[in-house]
C-alpha positions, 0 to 999 in steps of 0.5 A, a space after each residue: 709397243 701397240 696396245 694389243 701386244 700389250 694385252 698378250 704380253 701382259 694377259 696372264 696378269 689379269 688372269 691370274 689377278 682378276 679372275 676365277 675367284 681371284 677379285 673381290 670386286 669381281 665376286 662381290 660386285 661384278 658378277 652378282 650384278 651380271 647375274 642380274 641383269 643377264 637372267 632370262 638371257 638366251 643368246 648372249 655375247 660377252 665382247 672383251 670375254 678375257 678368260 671367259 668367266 662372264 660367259 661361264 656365268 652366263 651359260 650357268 644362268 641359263 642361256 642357250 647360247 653364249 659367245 665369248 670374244 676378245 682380241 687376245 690369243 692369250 685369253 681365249 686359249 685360257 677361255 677355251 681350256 676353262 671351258 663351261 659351256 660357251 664357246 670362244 672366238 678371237 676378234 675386236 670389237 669394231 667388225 663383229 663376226 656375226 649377222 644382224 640380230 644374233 643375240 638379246 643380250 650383249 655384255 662388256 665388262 671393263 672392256 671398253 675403256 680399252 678399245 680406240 675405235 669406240 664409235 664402230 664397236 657401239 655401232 657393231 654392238 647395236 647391229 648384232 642385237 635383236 630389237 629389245 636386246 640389252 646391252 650390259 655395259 661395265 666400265 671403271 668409272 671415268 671419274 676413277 679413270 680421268 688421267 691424273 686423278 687420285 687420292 689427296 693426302 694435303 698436309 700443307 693446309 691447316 688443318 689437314 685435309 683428304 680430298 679426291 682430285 680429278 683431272 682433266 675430265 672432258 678431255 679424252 685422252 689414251 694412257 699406258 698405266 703400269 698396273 702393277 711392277 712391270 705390267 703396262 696396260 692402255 686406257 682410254 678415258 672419256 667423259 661419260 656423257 661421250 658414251 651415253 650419245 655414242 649408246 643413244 646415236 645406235 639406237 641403245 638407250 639408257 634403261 638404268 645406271 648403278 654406280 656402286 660403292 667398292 664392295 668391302 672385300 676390296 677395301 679389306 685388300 686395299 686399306 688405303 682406299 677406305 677414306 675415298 670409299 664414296 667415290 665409285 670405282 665402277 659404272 654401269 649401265 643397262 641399254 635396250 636397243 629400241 
């Protein structure tokens, strides 16, 4: 099954699972951080919007006027029924439907470790910002995210130890992950310094890089995740387009 059918057969998963209340990392995490660095904003795209709760908080900070978009029937006719101010479109990534300098700020919000064709969407997203516009980019980590990595639990050694493994870092690589029973979403990791030259390639260069420790309502849900509390779940990092 392609990626995008994925994300329509399975979009009620993150609906249901990641939005309107639903996440801790989100309310205690995600969208504080949004609030931040989105404040004073006044025409804002939100690429990736899923059911548009980033476009809802941006409309209630303040801004005149907020786009959400995603690739997913699914999403956007949930986005358009919850409503809240922002209007919604369906559409990728990689070919933005808007002229040049249409906004001042852009925000993806763990959207691009979905998306394959991450050159052209970089590119699309320096193009549709106004100079000095920000670019508000989220993403899972890529220590997090590199294939095979994960909590170690070693018993053979003497005495015991807990350690955090990573896998094959520098090598990019697309996986189909089962989320939860039954649920199979697409991930692309790649290495953090690939999106840093692909940001600063288009002219979006860095201002500032948060790498947040799990918020303590995740690891209220998530027990097992506590003894790896130093490693961070969540990267995100602030461009302005010069």
């Amino acid at each position: 099954m392609a990626s995008d059918d994925l994300w329509e057969t399975h979009a009620e998963w993150w609906i249901d699972g990641f939005t309107d209340g639903a996440d801790p990392e989100y309310e205690e995490q995600i969208l504080p951080l949004a609030a931040a660095e989105l404040a004073h904003a006044q025409r804002v795209l939100d690429v990736g919007c899923g059911d548009g709760q980033v476009s809802r908080l941006a409309v209630k900070l303040g801004a005149r006027r907020v786009i959400g978009l995603d690739p997913t029937w699914n999403q956007v006719k949930v986005a358009q029924q919850r409503g809240g101010g922002a209007s919604f479109v369906r559409s990728g990534a990689a070919a933005l439907p808007f002229p040049d300098a249409s906004f001042d700020a852009v925000v993806a919000c763990l959207v691009f470790e979905h998306i394959r064709d991450v050159d052209d969407a970089i590119a699309e997203v320096a193009r549709v910002l106004e100079p000095g516009g920000r670019f508000c980019f989220f993403l899972n980590h890529p220590l997090l995210q590199t294939p095979n990595s994960g909590w170690i639990d070693d018993q053979v050694l003497d005495p015991p130890e807990q350690y955090w493994r990573i896998g094959p870092y520098l090598i990019e690589d697309e996986t189909i992950e089962e989320v939860e029973k039954d649920v199979f979403i697409p991930f692309i990791h790649r290495p953090l310094s690939r999106y840093i030259n692909a940001l600063a390639d288009n002219g979006l260069l860095l201002e500032r890089m948060v790498e947040p420790a799990p918020p303590p309502g995740f690891l209220a849900k998530a027990a097992e995740y506590e003894a790896a509390a130093t490693i961070p779940r969540l990267l995100y990092l602030r461009t302005c387009k010069r």
